[in-house]
C-alpha positions as CSV (number, residue, x, y, z in Angstrom):
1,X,-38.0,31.5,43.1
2,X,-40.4,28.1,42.9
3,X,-43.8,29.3,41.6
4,X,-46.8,28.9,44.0
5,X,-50.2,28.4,43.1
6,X,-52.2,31.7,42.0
7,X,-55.7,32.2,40.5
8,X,-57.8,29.8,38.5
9,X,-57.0,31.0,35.2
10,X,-56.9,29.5,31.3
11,X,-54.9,26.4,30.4
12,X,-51.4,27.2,30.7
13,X,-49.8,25.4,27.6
14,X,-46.1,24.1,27.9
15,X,-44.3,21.5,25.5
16,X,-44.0,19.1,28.8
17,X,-45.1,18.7,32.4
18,X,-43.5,16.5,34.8
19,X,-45.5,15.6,38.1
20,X,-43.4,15.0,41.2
21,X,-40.3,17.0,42.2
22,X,-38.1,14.0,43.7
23,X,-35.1,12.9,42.7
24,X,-36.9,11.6,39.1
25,X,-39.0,14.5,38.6
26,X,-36.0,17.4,38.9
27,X,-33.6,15.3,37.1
28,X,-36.7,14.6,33.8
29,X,-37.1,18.7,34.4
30,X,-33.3,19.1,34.1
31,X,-33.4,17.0,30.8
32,X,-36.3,18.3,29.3
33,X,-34.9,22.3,29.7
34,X,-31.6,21.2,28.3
35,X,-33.8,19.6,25.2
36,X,-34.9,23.4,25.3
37,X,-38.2,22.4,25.6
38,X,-40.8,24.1,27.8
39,X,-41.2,22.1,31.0
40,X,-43.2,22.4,34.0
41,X,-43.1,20.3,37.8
42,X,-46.2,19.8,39.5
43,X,-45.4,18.9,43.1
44,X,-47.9,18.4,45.9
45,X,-45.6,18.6,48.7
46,X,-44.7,22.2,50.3
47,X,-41.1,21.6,49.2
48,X,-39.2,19.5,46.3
49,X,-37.4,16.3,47.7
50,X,-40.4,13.4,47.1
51,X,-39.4,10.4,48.8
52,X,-36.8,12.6,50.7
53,X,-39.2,15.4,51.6
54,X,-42.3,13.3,53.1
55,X,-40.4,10.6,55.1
56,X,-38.5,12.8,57.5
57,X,-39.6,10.1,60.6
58,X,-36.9,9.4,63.3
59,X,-34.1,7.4,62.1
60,X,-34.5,7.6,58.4
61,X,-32.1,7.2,56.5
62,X,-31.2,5.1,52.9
63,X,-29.8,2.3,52.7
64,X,-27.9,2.8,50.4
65,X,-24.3,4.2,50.3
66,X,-24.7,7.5,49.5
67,X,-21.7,7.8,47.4
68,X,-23.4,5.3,45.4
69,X,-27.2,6.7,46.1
70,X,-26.7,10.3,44.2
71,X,-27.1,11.6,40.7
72,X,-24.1,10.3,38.3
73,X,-25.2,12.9,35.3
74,X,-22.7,15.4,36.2
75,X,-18.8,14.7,37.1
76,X,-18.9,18.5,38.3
77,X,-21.7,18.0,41.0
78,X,-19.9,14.3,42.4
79,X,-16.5,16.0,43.0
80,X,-17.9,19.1,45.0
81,X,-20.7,17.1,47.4
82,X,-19.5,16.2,50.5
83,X,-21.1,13.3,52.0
84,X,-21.0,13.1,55.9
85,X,-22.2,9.3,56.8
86,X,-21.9,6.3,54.7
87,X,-25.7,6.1,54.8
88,X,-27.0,9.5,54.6
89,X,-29.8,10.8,56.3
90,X,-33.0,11.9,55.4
91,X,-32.0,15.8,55.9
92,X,-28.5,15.3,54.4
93,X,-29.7,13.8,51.5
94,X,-33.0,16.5,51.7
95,X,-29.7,18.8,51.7
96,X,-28.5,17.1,48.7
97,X,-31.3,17.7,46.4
98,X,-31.7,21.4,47.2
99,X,-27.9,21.7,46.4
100,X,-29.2,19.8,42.9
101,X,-32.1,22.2,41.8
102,X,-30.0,25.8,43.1
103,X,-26.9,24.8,40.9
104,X,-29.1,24.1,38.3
105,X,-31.8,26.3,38.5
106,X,-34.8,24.2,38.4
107,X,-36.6,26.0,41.1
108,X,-38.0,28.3,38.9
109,X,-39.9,25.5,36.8
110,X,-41.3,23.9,40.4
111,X,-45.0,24.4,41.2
112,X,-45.6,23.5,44.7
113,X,-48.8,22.9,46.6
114,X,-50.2,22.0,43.5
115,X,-51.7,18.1,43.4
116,X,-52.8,16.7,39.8
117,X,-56.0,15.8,40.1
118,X,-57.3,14.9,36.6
119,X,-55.4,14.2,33.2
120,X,-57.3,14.0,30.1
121,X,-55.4,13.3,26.6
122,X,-57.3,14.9,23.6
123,X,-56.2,13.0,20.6
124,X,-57.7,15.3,18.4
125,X,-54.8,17.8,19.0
126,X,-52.9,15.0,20.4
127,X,-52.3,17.1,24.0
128,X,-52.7,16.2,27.4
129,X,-54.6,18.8,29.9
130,X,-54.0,18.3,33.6
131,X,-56.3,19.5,36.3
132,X,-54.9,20.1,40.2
133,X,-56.6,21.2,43.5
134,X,-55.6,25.0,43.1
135,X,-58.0,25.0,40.1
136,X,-55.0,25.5,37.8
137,X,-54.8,23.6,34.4
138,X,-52.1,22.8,32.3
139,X,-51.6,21.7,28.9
140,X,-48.7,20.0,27.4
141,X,-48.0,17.0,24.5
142,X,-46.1,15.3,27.1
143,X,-46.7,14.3,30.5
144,X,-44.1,12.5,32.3
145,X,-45.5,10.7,35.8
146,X,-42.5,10.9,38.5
147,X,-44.6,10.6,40.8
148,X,-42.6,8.0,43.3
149,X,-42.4,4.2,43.8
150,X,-43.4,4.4,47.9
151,X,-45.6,7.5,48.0
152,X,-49.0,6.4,49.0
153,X,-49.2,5.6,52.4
154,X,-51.0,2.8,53.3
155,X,-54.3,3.2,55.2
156,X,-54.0,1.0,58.3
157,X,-57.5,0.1,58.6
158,X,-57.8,0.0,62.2
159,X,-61.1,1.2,63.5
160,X,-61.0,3.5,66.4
161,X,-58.0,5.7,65.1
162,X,-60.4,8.4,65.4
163,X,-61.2,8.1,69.1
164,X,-57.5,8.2,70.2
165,X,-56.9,11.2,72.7
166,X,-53.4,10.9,72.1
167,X,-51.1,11.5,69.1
168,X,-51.0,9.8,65.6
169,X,-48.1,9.6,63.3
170,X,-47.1,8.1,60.3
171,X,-43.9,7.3,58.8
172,X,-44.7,8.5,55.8
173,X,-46.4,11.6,56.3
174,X,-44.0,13.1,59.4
175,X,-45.0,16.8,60.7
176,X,-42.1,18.5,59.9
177,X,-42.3,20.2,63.8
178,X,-39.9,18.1,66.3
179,X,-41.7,15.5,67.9
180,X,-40.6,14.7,71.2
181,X,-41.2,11.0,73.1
182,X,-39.5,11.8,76.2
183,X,-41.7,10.5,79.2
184,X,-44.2,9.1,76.4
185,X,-45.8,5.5,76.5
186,X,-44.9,4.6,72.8
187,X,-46.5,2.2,70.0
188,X,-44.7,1.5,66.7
189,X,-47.3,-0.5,64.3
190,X,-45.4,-2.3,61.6
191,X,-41.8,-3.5,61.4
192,X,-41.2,-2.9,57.3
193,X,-37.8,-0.9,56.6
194,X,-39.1,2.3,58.3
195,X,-40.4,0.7,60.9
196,X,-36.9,-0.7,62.1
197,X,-35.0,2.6,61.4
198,X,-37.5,4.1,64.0
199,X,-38.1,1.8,66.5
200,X,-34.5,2.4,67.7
201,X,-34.3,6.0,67.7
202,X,-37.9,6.1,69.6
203,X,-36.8,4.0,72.2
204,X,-33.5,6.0,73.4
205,X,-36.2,8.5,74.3
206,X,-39.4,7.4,75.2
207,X,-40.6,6.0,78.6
208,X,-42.2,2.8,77.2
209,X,-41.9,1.4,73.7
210,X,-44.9,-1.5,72.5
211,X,-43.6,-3.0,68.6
212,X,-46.6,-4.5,67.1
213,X,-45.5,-7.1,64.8
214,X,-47.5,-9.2,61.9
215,X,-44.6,-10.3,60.1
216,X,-40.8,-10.1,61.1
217,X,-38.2,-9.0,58.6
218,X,-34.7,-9.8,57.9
219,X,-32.2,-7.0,59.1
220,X,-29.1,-7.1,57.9
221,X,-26.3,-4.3,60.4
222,X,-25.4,-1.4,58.3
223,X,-22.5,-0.7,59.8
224,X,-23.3,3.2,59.5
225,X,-20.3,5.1,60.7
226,X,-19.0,9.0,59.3
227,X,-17.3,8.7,56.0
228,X,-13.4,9.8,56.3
229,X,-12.0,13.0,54.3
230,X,-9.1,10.4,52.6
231,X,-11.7,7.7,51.8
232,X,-14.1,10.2,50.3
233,X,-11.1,11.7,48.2
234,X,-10.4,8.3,46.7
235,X,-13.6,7.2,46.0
236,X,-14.0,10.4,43.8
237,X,-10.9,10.0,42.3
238,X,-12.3,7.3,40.7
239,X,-16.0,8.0,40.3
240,X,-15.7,8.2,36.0
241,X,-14.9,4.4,36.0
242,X,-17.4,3.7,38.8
243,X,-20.6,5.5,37.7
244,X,-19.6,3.0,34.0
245,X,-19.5,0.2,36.0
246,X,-23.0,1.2,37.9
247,X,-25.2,2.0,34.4
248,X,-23.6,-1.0,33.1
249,X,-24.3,-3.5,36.4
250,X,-27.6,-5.5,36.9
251,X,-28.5,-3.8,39.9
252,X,-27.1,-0.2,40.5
253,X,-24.4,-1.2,42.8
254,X,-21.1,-2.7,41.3
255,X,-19.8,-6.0,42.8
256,X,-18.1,-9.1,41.3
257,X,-21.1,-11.2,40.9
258,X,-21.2,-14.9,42.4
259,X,-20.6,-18.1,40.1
260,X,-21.2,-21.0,42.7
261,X,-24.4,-22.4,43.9
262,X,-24.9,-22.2,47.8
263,X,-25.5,-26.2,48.2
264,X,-22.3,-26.3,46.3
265,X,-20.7,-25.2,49.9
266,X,-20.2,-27.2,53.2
267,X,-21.7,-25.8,56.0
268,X,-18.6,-24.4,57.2
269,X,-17.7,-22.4,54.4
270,X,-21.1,-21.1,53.6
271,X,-21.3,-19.9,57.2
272,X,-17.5,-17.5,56.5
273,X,-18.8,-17.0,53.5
274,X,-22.4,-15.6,55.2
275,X,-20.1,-14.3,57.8
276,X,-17.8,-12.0,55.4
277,X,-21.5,-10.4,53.7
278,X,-23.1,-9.9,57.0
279,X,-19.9,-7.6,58.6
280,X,-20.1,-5.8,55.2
281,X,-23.3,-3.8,55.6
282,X,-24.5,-4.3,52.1
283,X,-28.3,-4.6,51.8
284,X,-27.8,-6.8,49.2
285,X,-24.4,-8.0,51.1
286,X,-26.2,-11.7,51.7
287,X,-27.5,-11.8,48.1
288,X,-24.4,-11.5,46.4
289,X,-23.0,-14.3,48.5
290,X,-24.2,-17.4,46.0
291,X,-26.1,-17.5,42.9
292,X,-29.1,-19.5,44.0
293,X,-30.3,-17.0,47.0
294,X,-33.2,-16.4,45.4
295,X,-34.0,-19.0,42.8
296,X,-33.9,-21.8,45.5
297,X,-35.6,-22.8,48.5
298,X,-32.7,-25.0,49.8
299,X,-30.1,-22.3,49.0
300,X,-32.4,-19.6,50.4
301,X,-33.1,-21.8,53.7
302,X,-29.1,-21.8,53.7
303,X,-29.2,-17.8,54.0
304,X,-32.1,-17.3,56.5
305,X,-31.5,-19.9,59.1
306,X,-27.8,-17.6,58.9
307,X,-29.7,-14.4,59.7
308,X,-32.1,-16.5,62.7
309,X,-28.9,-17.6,64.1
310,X,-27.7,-13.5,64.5
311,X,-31.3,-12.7,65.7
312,X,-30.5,-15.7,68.9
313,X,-27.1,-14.3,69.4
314,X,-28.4,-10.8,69.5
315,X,-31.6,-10.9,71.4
316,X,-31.7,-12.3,74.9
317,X,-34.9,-13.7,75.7
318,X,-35.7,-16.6,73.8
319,X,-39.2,-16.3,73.0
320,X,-38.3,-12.7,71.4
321,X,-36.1,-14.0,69.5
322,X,-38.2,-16.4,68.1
323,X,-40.8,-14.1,67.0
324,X,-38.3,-11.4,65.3
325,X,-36.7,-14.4,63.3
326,X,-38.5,-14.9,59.5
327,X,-40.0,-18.4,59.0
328,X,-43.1,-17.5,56.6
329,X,-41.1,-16.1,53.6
330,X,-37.9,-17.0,51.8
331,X,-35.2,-14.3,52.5
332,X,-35.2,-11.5,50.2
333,X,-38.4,-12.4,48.6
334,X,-40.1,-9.7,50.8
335,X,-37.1,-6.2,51.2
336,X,-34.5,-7.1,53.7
337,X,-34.1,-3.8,55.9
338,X,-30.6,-2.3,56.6
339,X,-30.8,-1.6,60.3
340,X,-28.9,0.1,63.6
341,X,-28.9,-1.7,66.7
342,X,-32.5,-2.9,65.8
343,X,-32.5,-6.1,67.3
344,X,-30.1,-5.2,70.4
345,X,-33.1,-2.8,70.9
346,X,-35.5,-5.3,72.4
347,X,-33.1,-6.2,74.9
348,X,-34.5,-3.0,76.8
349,X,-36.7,-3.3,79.7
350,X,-38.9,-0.9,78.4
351,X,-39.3,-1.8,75.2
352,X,-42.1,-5.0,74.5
353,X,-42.8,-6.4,71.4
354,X,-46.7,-7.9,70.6
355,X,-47.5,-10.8,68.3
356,X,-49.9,-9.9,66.0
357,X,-50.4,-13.3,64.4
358,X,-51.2,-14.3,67.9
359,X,-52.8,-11.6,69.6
360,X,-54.6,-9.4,66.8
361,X,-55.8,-5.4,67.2
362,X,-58.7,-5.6,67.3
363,X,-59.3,-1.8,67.6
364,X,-57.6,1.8,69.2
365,X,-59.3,2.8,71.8
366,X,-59.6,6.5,73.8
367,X,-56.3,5.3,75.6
368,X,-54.8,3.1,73.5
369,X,-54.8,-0.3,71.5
370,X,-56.9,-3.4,72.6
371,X,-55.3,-6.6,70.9
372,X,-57.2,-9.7,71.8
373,X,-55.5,-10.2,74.9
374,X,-56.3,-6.6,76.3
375,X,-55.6,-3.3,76.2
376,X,-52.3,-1.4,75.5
377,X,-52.5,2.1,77.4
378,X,-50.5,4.7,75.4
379,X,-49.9,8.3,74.5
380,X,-48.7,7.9,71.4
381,X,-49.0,6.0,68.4
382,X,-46.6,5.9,65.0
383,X,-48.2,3.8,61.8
384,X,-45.1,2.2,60.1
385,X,-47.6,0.9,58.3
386,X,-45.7,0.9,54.3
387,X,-47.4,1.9,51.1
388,X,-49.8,1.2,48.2
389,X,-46.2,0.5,46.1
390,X,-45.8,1.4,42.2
391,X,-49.2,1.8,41.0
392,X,-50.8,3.6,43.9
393,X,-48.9,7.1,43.3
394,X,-50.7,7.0,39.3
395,X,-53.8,5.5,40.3
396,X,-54.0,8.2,42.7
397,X,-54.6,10.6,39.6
398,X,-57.9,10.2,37.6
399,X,-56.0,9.8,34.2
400,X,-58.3,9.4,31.2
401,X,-56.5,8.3,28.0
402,X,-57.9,7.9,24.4
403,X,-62.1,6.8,24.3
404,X,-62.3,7.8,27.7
405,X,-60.6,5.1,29.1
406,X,-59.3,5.5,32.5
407,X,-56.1,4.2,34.0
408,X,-57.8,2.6,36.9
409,X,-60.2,0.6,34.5
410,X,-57.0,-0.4,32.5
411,X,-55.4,-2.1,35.5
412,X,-58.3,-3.0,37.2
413,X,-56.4,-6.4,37.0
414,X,-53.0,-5.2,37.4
415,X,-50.5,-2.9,35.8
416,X,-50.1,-2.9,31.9
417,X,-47.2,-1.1,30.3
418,X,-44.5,-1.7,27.5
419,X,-41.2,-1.8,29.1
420,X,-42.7,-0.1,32.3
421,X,-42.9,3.4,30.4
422,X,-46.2,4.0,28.6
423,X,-49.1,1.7,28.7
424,X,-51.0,1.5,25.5
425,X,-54.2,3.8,24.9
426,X,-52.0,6.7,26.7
427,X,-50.2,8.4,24.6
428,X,-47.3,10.8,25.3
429,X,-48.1,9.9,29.5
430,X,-44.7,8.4,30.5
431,X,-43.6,6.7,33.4
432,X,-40.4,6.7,35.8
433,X,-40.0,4.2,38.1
434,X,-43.2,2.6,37.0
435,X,-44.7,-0.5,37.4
436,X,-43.1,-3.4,35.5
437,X,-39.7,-1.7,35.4
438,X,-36.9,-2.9,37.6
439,X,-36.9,0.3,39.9
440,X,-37.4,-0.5,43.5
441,X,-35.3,-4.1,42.4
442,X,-32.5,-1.6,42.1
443,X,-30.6,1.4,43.1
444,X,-33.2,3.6,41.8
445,X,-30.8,6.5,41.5
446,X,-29.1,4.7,38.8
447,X,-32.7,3.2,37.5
448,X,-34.1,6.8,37.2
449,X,-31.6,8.2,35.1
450,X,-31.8,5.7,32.9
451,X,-35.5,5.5,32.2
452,X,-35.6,9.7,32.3
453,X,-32.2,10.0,29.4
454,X,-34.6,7.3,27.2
455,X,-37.6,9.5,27.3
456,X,-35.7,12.4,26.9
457,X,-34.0,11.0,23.5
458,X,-37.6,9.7,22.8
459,X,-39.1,13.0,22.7
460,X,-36.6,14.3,21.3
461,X,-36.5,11.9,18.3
462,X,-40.2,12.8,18.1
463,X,-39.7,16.3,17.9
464,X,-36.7,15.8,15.4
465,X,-39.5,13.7,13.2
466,X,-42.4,15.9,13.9
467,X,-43.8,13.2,14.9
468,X,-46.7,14.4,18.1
469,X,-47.6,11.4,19.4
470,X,-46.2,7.9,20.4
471,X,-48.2,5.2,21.6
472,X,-47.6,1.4,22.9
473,X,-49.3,-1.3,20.6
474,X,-51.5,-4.0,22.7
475,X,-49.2,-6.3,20.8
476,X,-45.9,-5.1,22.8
477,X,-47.8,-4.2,26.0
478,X,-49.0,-7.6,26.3
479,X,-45.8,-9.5,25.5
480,X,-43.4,-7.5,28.0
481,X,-46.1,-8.3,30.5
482,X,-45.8,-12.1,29.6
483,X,-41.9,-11.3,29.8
484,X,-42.0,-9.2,33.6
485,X,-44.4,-12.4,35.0
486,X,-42.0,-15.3,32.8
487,X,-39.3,-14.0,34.4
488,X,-40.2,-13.1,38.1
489,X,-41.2,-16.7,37.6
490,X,-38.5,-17.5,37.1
491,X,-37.4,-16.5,41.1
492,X,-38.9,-16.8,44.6
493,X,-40.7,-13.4,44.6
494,X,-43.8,-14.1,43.5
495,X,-45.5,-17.1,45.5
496,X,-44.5,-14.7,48.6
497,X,-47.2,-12.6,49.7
498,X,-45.6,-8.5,50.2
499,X,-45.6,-5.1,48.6
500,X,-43.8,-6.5,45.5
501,X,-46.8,-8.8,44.8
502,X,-49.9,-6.0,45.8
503,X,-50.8,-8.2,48.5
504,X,-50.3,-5.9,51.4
505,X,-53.3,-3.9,50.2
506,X,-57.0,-5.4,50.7
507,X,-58.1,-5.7,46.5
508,X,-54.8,-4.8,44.9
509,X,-54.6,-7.0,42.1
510,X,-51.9,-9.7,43.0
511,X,-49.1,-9.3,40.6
512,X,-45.2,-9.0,40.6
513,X,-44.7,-5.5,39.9
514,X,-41.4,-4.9,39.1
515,X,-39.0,-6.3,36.2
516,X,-36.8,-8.8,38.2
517,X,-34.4,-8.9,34.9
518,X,-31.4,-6.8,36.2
519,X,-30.7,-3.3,35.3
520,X,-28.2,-4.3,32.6
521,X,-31.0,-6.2,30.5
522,X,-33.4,-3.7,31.0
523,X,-31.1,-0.8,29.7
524,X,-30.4,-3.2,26.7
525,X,-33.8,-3.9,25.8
526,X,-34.9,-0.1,26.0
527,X,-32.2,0.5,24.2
528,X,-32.4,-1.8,21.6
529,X,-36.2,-0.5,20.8
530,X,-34.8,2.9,20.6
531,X,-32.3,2.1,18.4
532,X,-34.3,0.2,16.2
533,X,-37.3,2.9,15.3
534,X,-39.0,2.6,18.5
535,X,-40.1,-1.1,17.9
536,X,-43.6,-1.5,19.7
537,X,-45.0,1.8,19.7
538,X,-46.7,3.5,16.7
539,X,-46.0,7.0,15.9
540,X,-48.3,9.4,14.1
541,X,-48.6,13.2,13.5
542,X,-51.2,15.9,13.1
543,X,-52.6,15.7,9.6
């Protein structure tokens, strides 16, 4: 049975807590138990699933092959899942991690409904006591903060929302209830990754669709289609020698990795070769075409006048077509969205799309939206509208660390944190899928069982030591933040304003926030720290 909240009552002490139940937070609780420590989830939602439990909007779905997009940790659990779509969605793979926690009995550990709300670390006894909104408090020496790379919606900021006499929905917070279009005058604000898996889906049903668009994005076909019994059967056949290949590969997926530049190419073999990745359906199909994509503008321009030319041939109307194609931003430097009959989709009489870099909401009215060339009337409205990325999920907690330093304070101008796992002045408080680490530049299936088996072997190396606390030095903090930005430097990514920089929130710092590296490097340089004593972090006990 998953525990629910109950009366205030004294701290309840455990050796860990782990806050979020997604796919990182079950799989750091699995770990922990199997360490035989004590071990606790905090989950706000009313169910485990994270990522996969709040973003239940039409048409979701990853994108990522699910074969690829699951748990590697156990050969048992990959030879009895059944997947039924080469991209699963959002309820199969909701389906997925309930199948997880029942075979492994981490329901039991699961508080749900219970938000943290505070975490303050007394280094006298070198514990951490968390706070949530049930009145609850917990104590444990570690914490571990699995609390999602895209879970803090972002607030659209459009005044009026409040007057609407209609129906508001976001993406990101979906009511679980079905929600039905049919006969409905539509609005879809934003056209990010969930906005294009929805926009689709809405439109088979409702009456009128109106896309509001700042910023177009590159959408590659996924080629979606139901997985076959004898191509599932061969795939696990050899899933040992693939899930090697994936921990060992720079990205979480396993392809042969280019060796030619993409001005190397004529025109005409560039264009097969564009033409072989696009009729893949690889998210990253494009990327893996050349091995300048994202290091230079020429090459990139190579790639993205490609994916303009599909957008002409797709879309009828001219003057759409113009305003879906990408001309701002290199490709890739912002996410590239794996889509279904997105574009085809405004080839519908009912469905309109509005410029909003030429014809700005100015607010939502009682009936609808007003851009600056008039009003929109509408009976519904879904915010596609993305998230507060990587930090907002942590900052969202009021985490106090040694001296009463907060966490917000400490990256009040941007993220710090050695190898994107503990920042310095926080002891014990670990991070999956944090800031500075490669996770969303990744298959973060594969990312998150990496980062959760090294603090797992960190604690227990601790424990094994008697060692109660470990702690970054300023020293290493500093220079693997020097590393993250030399590197991302390095790339396209960061003169490109998006969620990977902070910039799609109004007074984020504006920093890359991810370790653009590869997967491979990452593992070796966490390992190698590991391996050597735990270089960069001082450890000290209770005297």
């Amino acid at each position: 049975m998953v525990t629910t909240p109950g009366p205030p009552a004294a701290a309840d002490p455990v050796d860990a807590v782990v806050v979020g139940a997604g796919l990182s937070g079950l799989y750091q609780l699995h770990r922990l138990r199997r360490l035989g420590l004590s071990a606790l989830a905090l989950e706000a939602g009313d169910d485990i699933g994270g990522t996969w439990y709040w973003n239940r909007y039409p048409g979701a779905r990853c994108d990522i092959e699910s074969l690829s997009y699951s748990y590697s940790f156990s050969p048992e659990l990959d030879q009895e899942w059944e997947w039924s779509e080469r991209y699963a969605s959002q309820p199969e793979i909701l389906r997925y991690i309930h199948h997880v926690a029942d075979r492994f009995g981490l329901r039991g550990d699961v508080a749900l409904r219970t938000r943290v709300t505070r975490a303050g670390y007394d280094r006298d006894r070198h514990l951490w006591q968390l706070s949530t909104d049930t009145g609850r408090t917990v104590t444990a020496r570690f914490v571990i903060l699995a609390t999602g790379c895209m879970s803090v919606p972002k607030d659209p900021g459009i005044p009026g929302a409040d007057s609407f006499t209609g129906a508001i929905h976001h993406t990101a917070r979906w009511p679980r209830e079905h929600v039905s279009f049919a006969g409905k005058r539509v609005a879809v604000i934003g056209t990010g990754c969930s906005g294009v898996q929805a926009v689709p889906v809405i439109a088979d049903e409702a009456a009128s669709l109106t896309v509001f668009q700042r910023t177009p994005a590159y959408v590659l076909p996924a080629h979606n289609r139901p997985l076959e019994p004898v191509e599932t059967a061969r795939f696990k056949a050899r899933y040992p020698e693939f899930r090697r290949a994936q921990r060992l590969s720079r990205g979480g997926t396993v392809f042969e990795p280019p060796t030619r530049s993409a001005l190397e190419a004529d025109e005409t073999e560039r264009t097969a070769t564009y033409e072989a990745a696009w009729g893949t359906g690889f998210l990253n199909g494009l990327l893996r075409t050349y091995t300048d994509i994202l290091t230079d503008e020429k090459a990139n321009e190579t790639v993205a006048e490609f994916v303009r030319a599909k957008i002409r041939s797709i879309v009828t109307d001219p003057a759409t077509a113009e305003l879906l194609s990408p001309r701002t931003y290199p490709f890739a430097t912002k996410r590239p969205c794996l889509g279904t009959g997105y574009y085809a989709t405004y080839n519908r009489p009912h469905v309109t799309l509005v410029d909003l870099r030429t014809t700005p909401i100015e607010s939502i009215t009682p009936r609808g939206i007003r851009t600056s060339a008039g009003e929109h009337s509408l009976d519904m409205i879904v915010f596609a509208t993305g998230f507060d990325a990587l930090t907002g999920s942590q900052l969202a907690i009021d985490i106090v660390g040694k001296d009463g330093v907060t966490l917000r304070d400490r990256w009040a101008q941007g993220p710090r944190s050695y190898l994107g796992l503990v920042s310095a002045g926080f002891p014990n408080l670990f991070s999956v899928l944090g800031p500075l680490s490669p996770s969303v530049l990744t298959n973060i299936a594969v990312s998150l069982e990496q980062q959760v088996e090294w603090i797992t072997d960190c604690i227990a190396h601790l424990r094994r030591n008697g060692v109660t606390e470990i702690d970054a030095t300023p020293d290493a903090e500093a220079g693997w933040g020097e590393h993250v930005a030399e590197v991302a430097a390095r790339t396209l990514y960061p003169a490109v304003d998006s969620w990977y920089t902070g910039a799609n929130v109004p007074g984020k710092p504006r920093v890359f926030l991810a370790y653009a590296g590869g997967l491979d490097r990452y593992r070796e340089e966490c390992d190698a720290v590991a391996r050597n004593g735990y270089t960069g972090f001082t450890l000290s006990s209770l005297s």
